[in-house]
N, C-alpha and C positions, 0 to 999 in steps of 0.2 A: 770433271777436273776438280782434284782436292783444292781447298783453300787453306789457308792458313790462318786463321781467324783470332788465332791466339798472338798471331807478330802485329795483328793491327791494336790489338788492344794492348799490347807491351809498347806498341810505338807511340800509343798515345798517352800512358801512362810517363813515357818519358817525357813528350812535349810536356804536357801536365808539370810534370817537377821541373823540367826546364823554365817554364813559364811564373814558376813562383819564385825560383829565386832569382831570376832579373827583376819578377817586380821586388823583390827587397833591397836588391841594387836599388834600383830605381824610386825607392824610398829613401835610404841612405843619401842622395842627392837632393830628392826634396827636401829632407828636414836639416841638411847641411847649410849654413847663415849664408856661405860661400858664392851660394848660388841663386839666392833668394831674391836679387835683382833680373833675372834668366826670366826673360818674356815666354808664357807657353812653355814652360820649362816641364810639367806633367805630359802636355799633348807631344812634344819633342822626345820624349822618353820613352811614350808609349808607341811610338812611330819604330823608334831603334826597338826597341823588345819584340815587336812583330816582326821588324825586316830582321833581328840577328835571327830569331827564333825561324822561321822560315829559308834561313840558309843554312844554319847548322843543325845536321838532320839528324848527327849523332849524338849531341850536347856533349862533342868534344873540343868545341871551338875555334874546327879548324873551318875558316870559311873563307880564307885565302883565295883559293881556287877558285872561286866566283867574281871576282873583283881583280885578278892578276896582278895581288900585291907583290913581293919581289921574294919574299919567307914563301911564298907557296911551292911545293914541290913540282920537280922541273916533269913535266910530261917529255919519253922519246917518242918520234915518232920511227 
């Protein structure tokens, strides 16, 4: 049975780029004054970059569908 060897390492190339720019998000927050009272404010951030990153599988943001926000598209059955 063929593999596909080359969509694993395209997928992870994207997790990869997904991954760096939440942490620059995620930067932008730390170094913001705004928020600089935020207990755990790094280790809270780093929690959401792993749980968005881990639901959004295409780095298109759509992670609706996992969480049955009310924007997610309606499934027929």
């Amino acid at each position: 049975m063929p593999s596909d060897a080359q969509g694993g390492k395209a997928f992870g190339l994207l997790k990869d780029q997904q991954r760096q720019k939440l942490e620059e998000i995620n930067q932008e927050y730390l170094e913001d004054q705004k928020y600089s009272d935020e207990e755990d404010l790094a280790l809270k951030l780093e929690g959401f970059k792993n749980k968005y990153a881990e639901f959004d599988l295409n780095d298109q943001g759509e992670i609706g569908e996992y969480f049955y926000l009310p924007n997610a598209a309606a499934v027929e059955h």
